[in-house]
Legacy VTK file of the C-alpha trace (Angstrom):
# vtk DataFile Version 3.0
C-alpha trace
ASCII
DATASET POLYDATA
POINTS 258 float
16.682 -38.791 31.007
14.363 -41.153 30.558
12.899 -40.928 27.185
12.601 -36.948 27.849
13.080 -34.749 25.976
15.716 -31.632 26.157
14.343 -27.856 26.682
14.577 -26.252 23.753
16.710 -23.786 25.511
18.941 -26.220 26.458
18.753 -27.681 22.869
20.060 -24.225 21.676
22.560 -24.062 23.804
24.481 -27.091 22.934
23.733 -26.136 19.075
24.756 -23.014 20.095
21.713 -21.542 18.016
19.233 -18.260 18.225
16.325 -19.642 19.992
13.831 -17.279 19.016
13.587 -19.005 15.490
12.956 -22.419 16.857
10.089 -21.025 19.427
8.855 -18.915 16.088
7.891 -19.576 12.717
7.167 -16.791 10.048
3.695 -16.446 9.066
2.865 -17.650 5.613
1.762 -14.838 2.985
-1.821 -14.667 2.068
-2.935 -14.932 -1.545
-3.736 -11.236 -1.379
-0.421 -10.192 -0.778
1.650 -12.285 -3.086
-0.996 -10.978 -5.769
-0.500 -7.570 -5.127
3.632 -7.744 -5.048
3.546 -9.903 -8.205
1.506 -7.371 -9.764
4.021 -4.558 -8.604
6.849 -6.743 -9.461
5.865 -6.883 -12.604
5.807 -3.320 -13.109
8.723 -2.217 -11.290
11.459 -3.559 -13.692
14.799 -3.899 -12.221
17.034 -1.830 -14.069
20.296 -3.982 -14.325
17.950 -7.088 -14.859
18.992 -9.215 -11.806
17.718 -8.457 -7.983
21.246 -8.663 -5.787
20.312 -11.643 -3.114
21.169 -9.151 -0.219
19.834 -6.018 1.276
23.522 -5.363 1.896
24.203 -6.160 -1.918
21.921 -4.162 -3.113
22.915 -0.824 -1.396
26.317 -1.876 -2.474
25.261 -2.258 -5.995
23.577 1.123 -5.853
20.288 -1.171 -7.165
18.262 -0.566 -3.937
15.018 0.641 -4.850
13.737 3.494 -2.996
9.624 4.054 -2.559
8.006 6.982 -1.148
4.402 6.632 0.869
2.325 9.483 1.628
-0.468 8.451 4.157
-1.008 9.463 7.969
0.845 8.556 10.822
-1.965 6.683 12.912
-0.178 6.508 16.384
-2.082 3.636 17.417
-3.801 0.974 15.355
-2.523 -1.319 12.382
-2.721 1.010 9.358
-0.933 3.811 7.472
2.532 4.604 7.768
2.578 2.638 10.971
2.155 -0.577 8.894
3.528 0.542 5.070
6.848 1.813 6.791
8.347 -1.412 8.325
6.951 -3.521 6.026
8.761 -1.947 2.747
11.536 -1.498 4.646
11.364 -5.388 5.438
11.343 -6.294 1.719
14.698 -4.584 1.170
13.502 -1.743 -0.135
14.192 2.061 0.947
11.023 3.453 2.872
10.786 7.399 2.482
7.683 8.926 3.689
5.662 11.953 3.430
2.928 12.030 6.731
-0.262 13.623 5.338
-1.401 14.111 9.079
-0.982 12.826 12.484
-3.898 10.999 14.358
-3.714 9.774 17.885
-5.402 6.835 16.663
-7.008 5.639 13.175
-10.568 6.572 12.615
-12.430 4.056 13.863
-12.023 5.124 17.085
-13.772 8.086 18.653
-12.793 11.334 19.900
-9.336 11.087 17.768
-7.213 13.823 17.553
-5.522 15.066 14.460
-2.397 16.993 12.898
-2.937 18.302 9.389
0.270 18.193 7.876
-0.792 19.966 4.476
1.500 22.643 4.925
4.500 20.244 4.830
3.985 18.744 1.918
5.001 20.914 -1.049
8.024 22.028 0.765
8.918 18.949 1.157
8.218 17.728 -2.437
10.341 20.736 -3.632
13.299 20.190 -2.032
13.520 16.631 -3.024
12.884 18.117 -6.435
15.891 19.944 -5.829
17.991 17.559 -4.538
17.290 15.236 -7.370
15.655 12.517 -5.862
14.533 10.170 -7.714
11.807 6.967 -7.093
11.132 3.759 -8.115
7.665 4.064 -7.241
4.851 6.499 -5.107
2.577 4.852 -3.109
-0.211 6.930 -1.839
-2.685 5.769 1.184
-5.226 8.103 3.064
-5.268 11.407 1.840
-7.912 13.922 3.604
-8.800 16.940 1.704
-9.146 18.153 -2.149
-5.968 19.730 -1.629
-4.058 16.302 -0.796
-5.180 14.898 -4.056
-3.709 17.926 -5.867
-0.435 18.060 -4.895
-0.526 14.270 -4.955
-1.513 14.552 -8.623
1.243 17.460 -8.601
4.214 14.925 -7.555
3.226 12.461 -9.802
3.398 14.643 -12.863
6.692 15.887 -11.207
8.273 12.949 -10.499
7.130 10.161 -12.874
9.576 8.332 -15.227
9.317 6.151 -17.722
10.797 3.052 -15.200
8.710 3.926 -12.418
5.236 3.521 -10.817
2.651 5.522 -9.085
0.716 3.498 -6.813
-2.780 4.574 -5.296
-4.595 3.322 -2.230
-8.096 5.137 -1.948
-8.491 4.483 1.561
-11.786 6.602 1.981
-14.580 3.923 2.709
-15.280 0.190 3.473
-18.336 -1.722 4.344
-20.842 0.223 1.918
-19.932 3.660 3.156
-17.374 6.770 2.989
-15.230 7.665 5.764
-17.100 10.253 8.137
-15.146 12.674 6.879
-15.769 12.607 3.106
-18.766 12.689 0.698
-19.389 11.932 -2.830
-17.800 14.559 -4.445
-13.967 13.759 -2.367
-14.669 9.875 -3.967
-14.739 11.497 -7.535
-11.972 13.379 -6.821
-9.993 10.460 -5.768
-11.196 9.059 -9.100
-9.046 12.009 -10.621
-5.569 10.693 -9.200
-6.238 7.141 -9.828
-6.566 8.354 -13.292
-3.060 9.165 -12.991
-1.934 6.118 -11.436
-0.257 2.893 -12.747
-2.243 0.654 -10.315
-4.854 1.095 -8.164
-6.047 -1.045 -4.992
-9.618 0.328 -4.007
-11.589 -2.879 -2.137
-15.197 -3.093 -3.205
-17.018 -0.244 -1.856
-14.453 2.420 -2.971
-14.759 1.004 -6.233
-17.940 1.764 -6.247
-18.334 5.106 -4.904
-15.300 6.041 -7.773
-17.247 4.392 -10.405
-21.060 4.921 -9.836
-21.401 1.486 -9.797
-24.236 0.177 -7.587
-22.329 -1.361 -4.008
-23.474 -5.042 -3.295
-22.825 -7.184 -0.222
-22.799 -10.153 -2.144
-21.808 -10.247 -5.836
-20.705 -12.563 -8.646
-17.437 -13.163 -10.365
-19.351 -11.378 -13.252
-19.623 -8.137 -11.224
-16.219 -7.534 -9.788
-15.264 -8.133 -13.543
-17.726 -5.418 -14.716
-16.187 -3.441 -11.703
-12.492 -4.170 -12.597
-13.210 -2.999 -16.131
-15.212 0.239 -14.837
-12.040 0.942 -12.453
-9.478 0.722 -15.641
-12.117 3.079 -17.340
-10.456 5.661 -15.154
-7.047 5.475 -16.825
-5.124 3.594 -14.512
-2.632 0.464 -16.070
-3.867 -2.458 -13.435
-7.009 -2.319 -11.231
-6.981 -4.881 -8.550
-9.532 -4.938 -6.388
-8.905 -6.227 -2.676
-11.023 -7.588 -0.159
-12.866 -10.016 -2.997
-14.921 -12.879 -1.551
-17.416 -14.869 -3.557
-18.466 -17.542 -0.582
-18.309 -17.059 3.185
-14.689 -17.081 4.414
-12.776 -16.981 1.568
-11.478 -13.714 0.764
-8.932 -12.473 -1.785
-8.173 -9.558 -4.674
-8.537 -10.058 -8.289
-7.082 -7.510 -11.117
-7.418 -6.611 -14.520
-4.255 -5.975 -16.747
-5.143 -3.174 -19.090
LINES 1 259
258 0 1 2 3 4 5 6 7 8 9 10 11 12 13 14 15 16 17 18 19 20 21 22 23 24 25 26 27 28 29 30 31 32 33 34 35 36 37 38 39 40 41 42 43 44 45 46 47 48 49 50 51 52 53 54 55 56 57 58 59 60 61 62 63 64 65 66 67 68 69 70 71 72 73 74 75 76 77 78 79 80 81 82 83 84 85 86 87 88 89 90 91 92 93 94 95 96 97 98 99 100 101 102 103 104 105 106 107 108 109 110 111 112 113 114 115 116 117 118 119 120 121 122 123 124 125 126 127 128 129 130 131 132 133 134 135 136 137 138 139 140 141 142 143 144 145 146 147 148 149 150 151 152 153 154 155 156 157 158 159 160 161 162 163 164 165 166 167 168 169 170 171 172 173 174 175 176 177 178 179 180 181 182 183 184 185 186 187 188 189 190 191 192 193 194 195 196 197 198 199 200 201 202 203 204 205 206 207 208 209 210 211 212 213 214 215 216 217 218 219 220 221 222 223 224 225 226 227 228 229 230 231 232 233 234 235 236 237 238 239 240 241 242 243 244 245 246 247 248 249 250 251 252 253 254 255 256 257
């Protein structure tokens, strides 16, 4: 041919190999996110104290862990249960959800529409209480109302172990300011249920609003440490902070082990 070379597709072929992996390599993960699941890992303590090396093993093994979420349903845009779903469910572990509310898109947008799903929630919570469900941890996301918080801090205290962990995500603000829809007093009620949590993952500016800290734009290593220790204050077991950048473009998390 010559000194060509084959089409990949052709390449395949003869190999008789998937092509799709050779066109596409997985992304690698970000500092963030290995933090953050390190941190988790760390707390979520396998029971039999190995990790079977399959999904398929591990539903066979009855070792599966199982997390519920409880965020909206953002029906477009990257965030919420759009995102949390398929990526738990990509790290082998089982995904249950409960949607807080439905939005035709996430907040940022204008004119969205939205589903309160408030209603839903206790009935739902009761009749996995009666079922006797049981999970290895509760990750909560964007909650929108007093009342959300409360029965939030309401399944914790019913469904908290001694080998699990309660997980909170205040989405309420970024960039210096709250959400449109919340004020100062919803940020010190979120304070209340990351009290209750095991870890917390507020980035800077809902750190701030939960702690009374002043917000900064640009800070020292010496202030997100005075924040981290503010943010364990609370009562959680690990703070971690996300969205952490001392210089231009470099961005990461850092945490504080209580």
């Amino acid at each position: 041919m010559n000194g060509s070379t084959l089409p990949i597709s052709v390449q395949a072929s003869l190999l008789e190999l998937n092509r799709s992996g050779l066109y596409y390599q997985p992304a690698p993960h970000s500092t963030e996110d290995l933090y953050i699941k390190q941190m988790i890992d760390k707390s979520m303590e396998i029971r039999d104290g190995r990790m079977p090396a399959t999904y398929e093993e591990k539903k066979r093994s009855g070792s599966m862990r199982r997390i519920v979420t409880v965020q909206d349903i953002s029906c477009v845009g990257k965030c919420s249960l759009t995102v949390a779903l398929p990526i738990i469910s990509a790290m082998g572990v089982e995904a249950a959800i409960i949607p807080t509310a439905v939005l035709s898109t996430h907040t940022m947008f204008q004119n969205f529409t939205v589903k309160d799903l408030t209603d839903q929630i206790e009935p739902i919570t009761a009749h996995w209480k009666n079922e006797k469900f049981d999970f290895d941890a509760i990750y909560t996301g964007y909650l929108g109302s007093f009342e959300q918080i409360d029965l939030m801090i309401k399944m914790f205290e019913d469904f908290k172990t001694e080998n699990n962990v309660t997980i909170v995500d205040p989405a309420m603000a970024d960039n210096g300011k709250l959400y449109s829809a919340f004020d100062e007093a919803f940020a010190k009620k979120m304070a209340s249920l990351c009290a209750k949590a095991d870890i917390i993952l507020p980035n800077m500016t809902e750190a701030s609003f939960m702690t009374g800290i002043e917000y900064k734009e640009t800070y020292d290593e010496a202030y997100a440490k005075e924040m981290l220790k503010a943010l364990a204050a609370l009562g959680c077991k690990i703070a971690i902070i996300t969205g952490v950048g001392f210089e231009p473009g470099k961005t990461g998390v850092m945490g504080y082990d209580v």
